[in-house]
C-alpha positions as CSV (number, residue, x, y, z in Angstrom):
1,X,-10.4,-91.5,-63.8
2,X,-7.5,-90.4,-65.5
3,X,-8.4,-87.4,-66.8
4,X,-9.0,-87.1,-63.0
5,X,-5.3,-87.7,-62.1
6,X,-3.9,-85.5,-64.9
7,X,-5.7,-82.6,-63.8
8,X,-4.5,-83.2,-60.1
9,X,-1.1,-83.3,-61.1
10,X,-1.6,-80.4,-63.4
11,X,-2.8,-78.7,-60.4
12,X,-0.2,-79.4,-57.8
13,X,2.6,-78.3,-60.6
14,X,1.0,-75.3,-61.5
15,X,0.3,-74.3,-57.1
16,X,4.0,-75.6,-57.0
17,X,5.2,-72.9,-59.2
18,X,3.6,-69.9,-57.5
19,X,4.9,-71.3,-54.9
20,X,8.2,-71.6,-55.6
21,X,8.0,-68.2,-57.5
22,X,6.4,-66.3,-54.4
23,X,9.5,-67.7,-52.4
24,X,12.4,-65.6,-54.1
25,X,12.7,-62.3,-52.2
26,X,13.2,-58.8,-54.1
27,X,16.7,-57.6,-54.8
28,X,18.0,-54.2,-55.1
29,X,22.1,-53.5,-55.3
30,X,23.8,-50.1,-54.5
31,X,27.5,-48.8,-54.1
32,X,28.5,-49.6,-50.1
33,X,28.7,-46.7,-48.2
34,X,32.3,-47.0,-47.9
35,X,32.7,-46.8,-51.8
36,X,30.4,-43.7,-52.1
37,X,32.4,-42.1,-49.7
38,X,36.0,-43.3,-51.5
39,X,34.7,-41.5,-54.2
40,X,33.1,-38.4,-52.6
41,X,29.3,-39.0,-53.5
42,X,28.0,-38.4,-50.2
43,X,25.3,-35.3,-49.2
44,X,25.1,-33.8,-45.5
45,X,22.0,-33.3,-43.8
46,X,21.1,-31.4,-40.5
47,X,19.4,-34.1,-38.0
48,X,18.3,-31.9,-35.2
49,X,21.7,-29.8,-35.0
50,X,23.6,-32.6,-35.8
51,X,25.4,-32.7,-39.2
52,X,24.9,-36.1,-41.1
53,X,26.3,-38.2,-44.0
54,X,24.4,-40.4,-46.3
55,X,25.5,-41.7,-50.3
56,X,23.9,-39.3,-52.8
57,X,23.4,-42.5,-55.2
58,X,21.9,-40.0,-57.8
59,X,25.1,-38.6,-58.3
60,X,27.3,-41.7,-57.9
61,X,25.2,-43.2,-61.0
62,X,25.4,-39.8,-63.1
63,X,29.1,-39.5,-62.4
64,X,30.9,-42.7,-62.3
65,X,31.2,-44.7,-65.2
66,X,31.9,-48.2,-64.0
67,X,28.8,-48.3,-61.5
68,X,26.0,-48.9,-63.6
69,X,27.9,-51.6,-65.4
70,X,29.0,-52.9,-62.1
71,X,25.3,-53.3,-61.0
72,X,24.0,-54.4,-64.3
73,X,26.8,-57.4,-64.2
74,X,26.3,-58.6,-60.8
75,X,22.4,-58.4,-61.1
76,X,22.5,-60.9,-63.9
77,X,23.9,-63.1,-62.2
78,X,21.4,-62.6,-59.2
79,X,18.6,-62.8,-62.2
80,X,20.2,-66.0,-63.7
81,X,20.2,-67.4,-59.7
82,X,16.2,-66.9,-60.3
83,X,16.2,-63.7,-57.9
84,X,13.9,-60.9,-59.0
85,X,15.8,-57.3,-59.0
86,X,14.9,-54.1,-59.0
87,X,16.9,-51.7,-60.8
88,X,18.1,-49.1,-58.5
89,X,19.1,-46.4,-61.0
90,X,15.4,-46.8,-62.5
91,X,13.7,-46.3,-59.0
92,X,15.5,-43.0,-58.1
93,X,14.4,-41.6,-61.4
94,X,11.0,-42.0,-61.0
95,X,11.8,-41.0,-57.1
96,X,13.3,-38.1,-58.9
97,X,10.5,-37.8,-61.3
98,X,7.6,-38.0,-58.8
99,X,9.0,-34.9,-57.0
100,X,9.2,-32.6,-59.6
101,X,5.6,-33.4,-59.8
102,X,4.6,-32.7,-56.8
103,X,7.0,-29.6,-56.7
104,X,4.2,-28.1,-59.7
105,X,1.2,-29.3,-58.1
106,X,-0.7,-26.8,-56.9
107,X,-4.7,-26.7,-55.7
108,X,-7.4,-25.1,-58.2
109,X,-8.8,-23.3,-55.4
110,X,-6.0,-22.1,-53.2
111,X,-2.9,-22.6,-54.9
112,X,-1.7,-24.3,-52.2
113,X,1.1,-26.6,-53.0
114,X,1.4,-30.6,-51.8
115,X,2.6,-30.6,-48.0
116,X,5.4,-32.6,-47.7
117,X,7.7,-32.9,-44.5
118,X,11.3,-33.9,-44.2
119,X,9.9,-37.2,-42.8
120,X,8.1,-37.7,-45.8
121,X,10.4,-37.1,-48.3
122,X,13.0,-39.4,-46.5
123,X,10.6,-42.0,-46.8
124,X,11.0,-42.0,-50.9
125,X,13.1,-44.6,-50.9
126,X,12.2,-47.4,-53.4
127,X,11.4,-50.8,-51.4
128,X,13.1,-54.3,-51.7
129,X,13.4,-57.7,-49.3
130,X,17.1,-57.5,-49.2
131,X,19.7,-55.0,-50.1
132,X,22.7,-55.8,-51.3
133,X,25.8,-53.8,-51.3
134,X,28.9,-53.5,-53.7
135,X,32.2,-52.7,-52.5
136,X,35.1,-53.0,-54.7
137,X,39.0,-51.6,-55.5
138,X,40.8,-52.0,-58.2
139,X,44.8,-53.0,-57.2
140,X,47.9,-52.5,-60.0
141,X,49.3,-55.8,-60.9
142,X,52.9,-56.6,-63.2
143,X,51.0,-58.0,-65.4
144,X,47.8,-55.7,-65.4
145,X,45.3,-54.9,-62.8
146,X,42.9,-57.1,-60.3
147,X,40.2,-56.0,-58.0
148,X,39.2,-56.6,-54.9
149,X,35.5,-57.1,-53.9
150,X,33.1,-57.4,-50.7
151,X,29.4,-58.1,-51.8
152,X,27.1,-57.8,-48.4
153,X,23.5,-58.4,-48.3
154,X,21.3,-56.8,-45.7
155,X,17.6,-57.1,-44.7
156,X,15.9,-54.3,-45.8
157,X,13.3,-54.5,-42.5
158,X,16.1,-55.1,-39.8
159,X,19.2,-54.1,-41.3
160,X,20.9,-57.1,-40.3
161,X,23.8,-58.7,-42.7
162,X,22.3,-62.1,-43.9
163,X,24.8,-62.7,-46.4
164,X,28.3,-61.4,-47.5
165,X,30.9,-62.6,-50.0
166,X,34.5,-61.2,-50.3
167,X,37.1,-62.7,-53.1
168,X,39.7,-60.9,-55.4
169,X,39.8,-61.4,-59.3
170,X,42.8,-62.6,-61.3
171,X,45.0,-60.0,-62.6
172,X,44.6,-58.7,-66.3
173,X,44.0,-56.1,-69.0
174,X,39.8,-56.2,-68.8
175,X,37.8,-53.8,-67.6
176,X,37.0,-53.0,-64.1
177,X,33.2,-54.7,-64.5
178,X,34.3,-57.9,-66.2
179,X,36.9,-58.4,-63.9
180,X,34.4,-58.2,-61.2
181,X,31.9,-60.0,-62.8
182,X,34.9,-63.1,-63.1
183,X,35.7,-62.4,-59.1
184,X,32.2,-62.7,-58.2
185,X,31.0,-65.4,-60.2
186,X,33.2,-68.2,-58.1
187,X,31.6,-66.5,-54.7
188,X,27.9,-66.1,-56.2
189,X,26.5,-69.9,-55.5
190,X,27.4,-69.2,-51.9
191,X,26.4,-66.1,-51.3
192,X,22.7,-66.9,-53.5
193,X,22.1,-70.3,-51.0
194,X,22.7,-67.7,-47.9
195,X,19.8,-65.7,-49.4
196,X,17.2,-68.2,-49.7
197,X,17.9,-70.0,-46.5
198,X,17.4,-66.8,-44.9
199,X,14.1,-66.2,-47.0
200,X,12.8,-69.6,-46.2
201,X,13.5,-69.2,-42.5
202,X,11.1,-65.8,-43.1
203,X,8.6,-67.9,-44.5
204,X,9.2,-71.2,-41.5
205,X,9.0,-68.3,-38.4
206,X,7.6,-64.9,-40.1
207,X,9.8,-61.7,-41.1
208,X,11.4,-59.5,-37.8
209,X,10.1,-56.3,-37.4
210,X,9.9,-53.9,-34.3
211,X,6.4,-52.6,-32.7
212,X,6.4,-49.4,-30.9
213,X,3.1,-48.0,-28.7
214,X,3.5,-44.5,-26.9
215,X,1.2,-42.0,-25.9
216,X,1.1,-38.0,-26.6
217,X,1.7,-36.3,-23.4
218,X,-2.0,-34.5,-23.6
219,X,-3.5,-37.6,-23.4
220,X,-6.0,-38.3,-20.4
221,X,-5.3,-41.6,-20.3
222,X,-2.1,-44.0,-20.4
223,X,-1.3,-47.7,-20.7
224,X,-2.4,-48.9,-17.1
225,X,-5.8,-47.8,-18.1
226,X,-8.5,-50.6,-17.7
227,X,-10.6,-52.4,-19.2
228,X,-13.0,-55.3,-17.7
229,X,-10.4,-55.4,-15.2
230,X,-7.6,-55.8,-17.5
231,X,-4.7,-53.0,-18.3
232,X,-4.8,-51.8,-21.7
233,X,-1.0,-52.4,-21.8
234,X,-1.8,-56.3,-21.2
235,X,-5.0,-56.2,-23.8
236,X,-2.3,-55.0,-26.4
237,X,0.3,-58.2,-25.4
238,X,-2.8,-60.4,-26.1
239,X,-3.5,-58.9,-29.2
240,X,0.9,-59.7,-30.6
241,X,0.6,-62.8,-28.9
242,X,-2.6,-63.9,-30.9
243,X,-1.6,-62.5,-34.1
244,X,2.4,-63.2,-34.7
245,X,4.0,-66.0,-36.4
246,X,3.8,-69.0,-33.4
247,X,3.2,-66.1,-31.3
248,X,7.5,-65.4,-31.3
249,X,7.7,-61.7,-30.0
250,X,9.6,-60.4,-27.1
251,X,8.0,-57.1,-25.0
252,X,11.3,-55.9,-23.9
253,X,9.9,-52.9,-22.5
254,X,6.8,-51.7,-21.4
255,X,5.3,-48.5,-18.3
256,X,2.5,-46.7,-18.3
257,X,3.5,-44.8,-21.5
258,X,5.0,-46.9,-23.3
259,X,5.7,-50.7,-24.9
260,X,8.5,-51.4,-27.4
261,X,8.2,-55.2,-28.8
262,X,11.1,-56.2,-30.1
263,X,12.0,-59.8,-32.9
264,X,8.2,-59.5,-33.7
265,X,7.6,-61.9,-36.3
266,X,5.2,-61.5,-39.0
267,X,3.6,-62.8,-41.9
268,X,5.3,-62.2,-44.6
269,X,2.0,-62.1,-46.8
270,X,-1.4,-61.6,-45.8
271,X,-4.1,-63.9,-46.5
272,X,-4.4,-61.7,-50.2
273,X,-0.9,-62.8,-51.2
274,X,0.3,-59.1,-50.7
275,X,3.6,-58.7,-48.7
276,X,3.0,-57.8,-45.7
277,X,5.3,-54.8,-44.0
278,X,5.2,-53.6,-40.3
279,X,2.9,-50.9,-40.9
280,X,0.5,-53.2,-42.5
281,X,0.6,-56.0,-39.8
282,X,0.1,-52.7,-37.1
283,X,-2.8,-51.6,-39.0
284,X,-5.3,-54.1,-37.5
285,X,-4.4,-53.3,-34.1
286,X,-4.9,-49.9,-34.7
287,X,-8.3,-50.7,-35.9
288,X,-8.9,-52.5,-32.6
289,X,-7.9,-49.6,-30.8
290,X,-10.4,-47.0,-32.2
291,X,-13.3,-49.6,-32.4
292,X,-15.2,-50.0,-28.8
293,X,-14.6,-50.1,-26.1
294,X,-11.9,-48.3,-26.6
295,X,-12.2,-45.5,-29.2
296,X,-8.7,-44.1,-29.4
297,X,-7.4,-41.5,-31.7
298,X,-4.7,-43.2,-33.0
299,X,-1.6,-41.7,-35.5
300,X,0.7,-44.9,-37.2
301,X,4.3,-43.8,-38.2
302,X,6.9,-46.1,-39.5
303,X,10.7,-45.8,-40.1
304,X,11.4,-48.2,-43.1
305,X,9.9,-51.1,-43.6
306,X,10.7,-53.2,-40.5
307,X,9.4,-50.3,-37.8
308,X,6.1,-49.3,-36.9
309,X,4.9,-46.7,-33.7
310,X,1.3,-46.1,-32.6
311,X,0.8,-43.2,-30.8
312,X,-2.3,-43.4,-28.7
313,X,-4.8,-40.1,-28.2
314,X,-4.7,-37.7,-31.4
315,X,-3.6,-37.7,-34.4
């Protein structure tokens, strides 16, 4: 009987571990926008005649010589708070390192090269739960200098802020990371509670992401269509209804050729333990969709992580 007991409570600790391991979401920490365009590390893109800014972090971490200590600083103490991090600087080099690769590929029968769209290659961004962002200044004191700092933390599949942090350091010869590292350290018990109460509400009501359905224009069909009496726009509402977190979803718009669901909660693993992202939760409908009686061509797109559009009738 007691080895009974022991093993039972051996059991529950060990489940209660994973548990509390699986928990803690993925960090990643950049340069704010703001800072990357103080300091000039920004590249310009055409979006469909209209010119465009976004940080060039490669550059920014081959150039500046207080970033990568900055980031190294300030994740240990997201470490130490038990938060797993990826390291940014790591994950564009193999970003980096991936596309040279495919830039020498070439077919053994055609010499065809690997097709890769602008869509595609904006999508090589390397994936986390939250992001958080560094902003900081450095002001001249009498008797040295201080900085000033805002740390902001963003969720990586709405974009929303879920936690920020703002303080200035105490004035003195240091460098510009160890001052930082003393500024942030009296805001970091803060800012790391915001974090997890906004990862255990993911795991109380499901993680937000947005659902798009549309239709290509040479499609015979459209959303009204029916099916044993019942529209196919209203056979797709079933389906989010039966398959969100306590069915929370809103359809905030929907006509014959289109339906955007909007605050669509999730899983935020599936029943394999694997996280679960909005083009894998969208999958299964798709899978619905091209099964009878329906038998839809069917092409899936996402934009990030929290965004998923089916477009119904070819690929």
């Amino acid at each position: 009987m007691k080895k009974i007991v022991l093993l039972f409570l051996i059991n529950i600790s060990f489940f209660g571990n994973i548990f509390g391991q699986a928990k803690k979401p993925t960090l990643m920490i950049l340069p704010s926008d703001n800072w990357c365009e103080q300091r000039y590390f920004m590249s310009t893109y055409d979006d469909q005649g209209t010119q465009k800014k976004v940080p060039n972090y490669k550059q920014a971490f081959q150039e500046d010589t207080e970033l990568g200590q900055v980031i190294s600083k300030i994740g240990g103490l997201m470490v130490d708070k038990g938060f797993p991090l990826k390291d940014a600087e790591q994950e564009i080099k193999l970003l980096e390192a991936r596309r040279a690769e495919d830039n020498m590929t070439e077919s053994k029968t055609s010499g065809s090269s690997i097709s890769e769209s602008p869509l595609d290659m904006l999508k090589k961004t390397a994936k986390s739960d939250i992001l958080v962002q560094i902003w900081w200044k450095v002001n001249k004191e009498s008797n040295g200098k201080s900085v000033s700092f805002t740390l902001e933390a963003l969720d990586s599949y709405t974009g929303k802020r879920i936690a920020s942090s703002t303080g200035n350091s105490e004035a003195s010869n240091d460098i510009v990371p160890e001052l930082l590292l003393k500024a942030v350290e009296s805001h970091i018990s803060t800012f790391s509670t915001q974090l997890q109460a906004h990862f255990d509400d993911l795991f109380t009501n499901g993680r937000e992401v947005s659902i798009y359905i549309k239709k290509w224009d040479s499609w015979e069909y459209d959303l009204e269509e029916e099916y044993d009496g019942e529209e196919l726009s209203d056979i797709i509402d079933t389906w989010m209804y039966e398959n969100t977190v306590s069915h929370r979803y809103s359809l905030t718009d929907v006509t014959e050729n289109y339906m955007r669901f909007e605050q669509v909660r999730i899983p935020v693993y599936n029943d394999k333990g694997r996280p679960l992202d909005s083009r894998a939760f969208i999958k299964e409908l798709r899978k619905v969709l091209k099964a009878e009686p329906y038998n839809f061509e069917v092409k899936l797109m996402t934009r990030g992580l929290g965004e998923a559009i089916l477009v119904l009738g070819e690929k």
